[in-house]
Backbone as JSON, one array per atom type, in Angstrom:
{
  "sequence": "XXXXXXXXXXXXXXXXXXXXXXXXXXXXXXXXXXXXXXXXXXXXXXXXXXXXXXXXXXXXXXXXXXXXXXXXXXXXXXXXXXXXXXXXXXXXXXXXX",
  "N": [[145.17, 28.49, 66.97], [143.34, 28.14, 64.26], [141.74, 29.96, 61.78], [139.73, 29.16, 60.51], [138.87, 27.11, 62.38], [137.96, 28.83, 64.24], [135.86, 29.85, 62.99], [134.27, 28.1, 62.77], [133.74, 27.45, 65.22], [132.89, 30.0, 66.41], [129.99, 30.15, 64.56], [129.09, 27.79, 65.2], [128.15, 28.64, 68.05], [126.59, 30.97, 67.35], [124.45, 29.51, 66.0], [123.36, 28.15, 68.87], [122.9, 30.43, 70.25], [120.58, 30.91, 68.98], [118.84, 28.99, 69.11], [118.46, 29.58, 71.62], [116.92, 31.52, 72.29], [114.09, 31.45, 72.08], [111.18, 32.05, 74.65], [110.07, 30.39, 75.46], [111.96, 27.91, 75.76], [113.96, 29.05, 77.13], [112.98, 29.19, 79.6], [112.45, 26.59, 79.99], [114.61, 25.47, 80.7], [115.52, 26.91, 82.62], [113.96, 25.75, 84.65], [114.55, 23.45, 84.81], [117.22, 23.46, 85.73], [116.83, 23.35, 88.01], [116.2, 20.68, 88.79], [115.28, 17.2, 87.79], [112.72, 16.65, 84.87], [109.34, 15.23, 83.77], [108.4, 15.69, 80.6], [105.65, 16.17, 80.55], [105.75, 17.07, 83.21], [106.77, 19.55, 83.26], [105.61, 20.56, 80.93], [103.31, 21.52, 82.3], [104.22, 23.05, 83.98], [105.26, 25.06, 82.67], [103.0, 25.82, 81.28], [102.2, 24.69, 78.75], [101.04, 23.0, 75.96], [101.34, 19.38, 75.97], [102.78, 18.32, 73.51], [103.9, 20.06, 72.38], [106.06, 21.26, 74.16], [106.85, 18.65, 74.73], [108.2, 18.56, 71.8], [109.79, 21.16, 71.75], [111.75, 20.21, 73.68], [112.97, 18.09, 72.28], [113.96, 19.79, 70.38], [116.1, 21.11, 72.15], [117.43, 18.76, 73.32], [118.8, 17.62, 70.64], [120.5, 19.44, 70.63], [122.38, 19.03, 72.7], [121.73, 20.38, 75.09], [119.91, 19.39, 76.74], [119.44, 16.26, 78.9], [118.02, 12.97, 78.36], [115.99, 10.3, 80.21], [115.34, 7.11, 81.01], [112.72, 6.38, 83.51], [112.03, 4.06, 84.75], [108.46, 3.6, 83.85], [108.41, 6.64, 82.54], [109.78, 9.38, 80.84], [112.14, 11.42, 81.7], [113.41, 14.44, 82.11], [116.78, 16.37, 81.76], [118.92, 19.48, 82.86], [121.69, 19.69, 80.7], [124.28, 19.76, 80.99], [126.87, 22.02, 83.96], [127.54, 24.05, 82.27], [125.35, 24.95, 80.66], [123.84, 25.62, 82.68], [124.59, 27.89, 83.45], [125.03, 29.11, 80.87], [122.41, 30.31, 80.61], [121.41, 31.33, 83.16], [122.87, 33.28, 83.17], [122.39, 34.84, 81.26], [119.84, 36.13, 81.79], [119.94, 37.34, 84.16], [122.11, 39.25, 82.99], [120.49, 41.24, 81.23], [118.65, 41.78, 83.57], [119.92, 43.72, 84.69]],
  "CA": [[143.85, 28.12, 66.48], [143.14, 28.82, 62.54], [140.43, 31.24, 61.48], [138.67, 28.32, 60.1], [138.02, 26.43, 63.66], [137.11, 29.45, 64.96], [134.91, 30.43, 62.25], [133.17, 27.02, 63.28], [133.16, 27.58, 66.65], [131.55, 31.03, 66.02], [128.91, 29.75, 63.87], [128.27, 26.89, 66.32], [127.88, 29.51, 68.98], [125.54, 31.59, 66.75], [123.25, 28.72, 66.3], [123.34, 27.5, 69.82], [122.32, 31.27, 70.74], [119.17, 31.58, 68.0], [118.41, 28.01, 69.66], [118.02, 30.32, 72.93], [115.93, 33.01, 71.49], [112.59, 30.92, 72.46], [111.55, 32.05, 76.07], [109.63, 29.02, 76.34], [113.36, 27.36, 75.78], [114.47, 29.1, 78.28], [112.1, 29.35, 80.82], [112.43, 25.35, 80.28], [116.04, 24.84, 80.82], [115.87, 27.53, 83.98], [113.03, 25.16, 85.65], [115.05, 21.88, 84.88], [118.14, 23.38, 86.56], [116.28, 23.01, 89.21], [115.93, 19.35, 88.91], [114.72, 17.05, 86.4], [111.44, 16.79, 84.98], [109.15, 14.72, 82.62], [107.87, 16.59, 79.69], [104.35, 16.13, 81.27], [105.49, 17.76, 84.33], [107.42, 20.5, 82.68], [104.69, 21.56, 79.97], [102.02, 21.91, 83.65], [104.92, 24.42, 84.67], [105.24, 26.14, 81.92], [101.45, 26.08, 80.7], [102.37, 24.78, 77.64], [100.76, 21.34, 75.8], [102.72, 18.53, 76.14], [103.5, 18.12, 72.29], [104.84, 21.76, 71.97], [106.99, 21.17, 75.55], [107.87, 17.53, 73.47], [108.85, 19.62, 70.67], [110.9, 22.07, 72.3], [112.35, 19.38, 74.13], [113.42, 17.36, 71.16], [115.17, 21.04, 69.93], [116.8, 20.82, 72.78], [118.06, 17.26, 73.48], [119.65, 17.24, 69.77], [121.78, 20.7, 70.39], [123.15, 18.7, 73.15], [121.41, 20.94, 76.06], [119.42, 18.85, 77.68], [119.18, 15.22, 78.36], [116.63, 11.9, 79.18], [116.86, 9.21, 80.54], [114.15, 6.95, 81.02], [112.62, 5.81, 84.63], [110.55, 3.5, 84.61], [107.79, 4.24, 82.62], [108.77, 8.11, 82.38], [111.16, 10.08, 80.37], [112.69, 12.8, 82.37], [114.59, 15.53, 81.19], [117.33, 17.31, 82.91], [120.05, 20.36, 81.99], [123.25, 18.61, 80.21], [125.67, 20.29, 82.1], [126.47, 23.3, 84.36], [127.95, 24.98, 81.29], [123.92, 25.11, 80.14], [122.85, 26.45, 83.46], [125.68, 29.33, 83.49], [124.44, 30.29, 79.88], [120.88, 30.94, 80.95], [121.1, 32.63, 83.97], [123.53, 34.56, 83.05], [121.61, 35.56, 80.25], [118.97, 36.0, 82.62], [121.12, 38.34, 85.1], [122.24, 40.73, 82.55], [119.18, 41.8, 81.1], [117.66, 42.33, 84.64], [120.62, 44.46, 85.16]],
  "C": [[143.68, 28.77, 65.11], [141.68, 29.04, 62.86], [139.56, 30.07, 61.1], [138.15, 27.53, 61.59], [137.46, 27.33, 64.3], [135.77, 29.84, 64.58], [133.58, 29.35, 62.43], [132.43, 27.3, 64.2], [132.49, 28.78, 66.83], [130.25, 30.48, 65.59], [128.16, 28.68, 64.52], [127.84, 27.81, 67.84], [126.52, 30.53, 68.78], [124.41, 30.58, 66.67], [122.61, 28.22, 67.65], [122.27, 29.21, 70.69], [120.75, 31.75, 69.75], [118.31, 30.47, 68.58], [117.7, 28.5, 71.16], [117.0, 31.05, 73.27], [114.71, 32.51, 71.73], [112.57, 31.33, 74.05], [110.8, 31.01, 76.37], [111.12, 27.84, 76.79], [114.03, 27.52, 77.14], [114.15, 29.07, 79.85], [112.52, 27.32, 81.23], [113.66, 25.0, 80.53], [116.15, 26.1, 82.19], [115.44, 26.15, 85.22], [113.89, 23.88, 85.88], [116.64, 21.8, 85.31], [117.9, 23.32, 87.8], [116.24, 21.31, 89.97], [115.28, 18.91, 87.64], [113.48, 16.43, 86.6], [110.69, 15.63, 84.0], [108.74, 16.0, 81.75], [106.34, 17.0, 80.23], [104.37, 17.48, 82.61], [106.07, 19.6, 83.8], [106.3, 21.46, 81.84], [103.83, 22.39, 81.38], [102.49, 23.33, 83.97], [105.24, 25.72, 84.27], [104.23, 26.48, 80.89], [101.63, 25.89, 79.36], [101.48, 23.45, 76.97], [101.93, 20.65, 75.99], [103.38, 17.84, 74.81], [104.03, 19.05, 72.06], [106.07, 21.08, 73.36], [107.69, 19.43, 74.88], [108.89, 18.33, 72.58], [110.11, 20.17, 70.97], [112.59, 21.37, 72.92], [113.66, 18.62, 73.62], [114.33, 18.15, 70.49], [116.24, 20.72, 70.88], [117.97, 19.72, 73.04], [119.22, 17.3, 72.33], [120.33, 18.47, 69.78], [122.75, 20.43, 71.98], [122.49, 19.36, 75.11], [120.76, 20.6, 77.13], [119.75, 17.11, 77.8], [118.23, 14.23, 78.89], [117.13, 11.0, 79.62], [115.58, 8.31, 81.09], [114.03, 6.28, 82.78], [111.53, 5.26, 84.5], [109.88, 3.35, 84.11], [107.91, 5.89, 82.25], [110.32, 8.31, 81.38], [111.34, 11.25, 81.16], [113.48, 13.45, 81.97], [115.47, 16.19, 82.53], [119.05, 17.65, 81.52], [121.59, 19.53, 81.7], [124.44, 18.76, 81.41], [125.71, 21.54, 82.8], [126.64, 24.51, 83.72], [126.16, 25.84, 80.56], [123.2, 26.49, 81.26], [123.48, 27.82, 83.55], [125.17, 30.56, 82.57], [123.31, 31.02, 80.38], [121.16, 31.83, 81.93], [122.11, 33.54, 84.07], [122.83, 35.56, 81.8], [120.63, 36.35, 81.22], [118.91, 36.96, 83.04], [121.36, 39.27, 84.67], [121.21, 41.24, 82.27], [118.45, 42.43, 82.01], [118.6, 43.32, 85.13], [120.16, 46.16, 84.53]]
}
């Protein structure tokens, strides 16, 4: 691996973790490993409006972390992959250690 892909993959790692650094972020990607949510139901859970919990959302979605999918008339969100849910609560985990 050359210093330059890593130097990517660092730097994509560094952003992906300043992307984290919100605890509304995270609080919202704990709840939606749970299952998935609309934004509606999600802001209720995490007492937030539902244009900030949009917002956040929308951070989210385009760093790949979450995703939608529409039902019906709803958009629902849910965690990309289990690589997402690993980060968090492991984040989570140490800290409480």
């Amino acid at each position: 691996m050359s210093t330059m892909s890593t130097m990517t993959d660092v730097e994509k790692a560094a952003a992906l973790l300043g992307l984290l650094g919100h605890p509304k972020r995270l609080e919202a990607l704990l709840v939606l490993a749970e299952g998935a949510l609309s934004a509606g139901e999600l802001a209720g859970r995490l007492g937030l409006e539902q244009s900030a919990m949009s917002h956040q959302l929308r951070l989210l979605r385009e760093a790949n972390l979450v995703v939608s999918e529409r039902v019906g008339r709803r958009v629902v969100y849910a965690v990309a992959d289990h690589h997402v849910t690993h980060i968090v609560r492991d984040a989570v985990a140490h800290v409480g250690e």
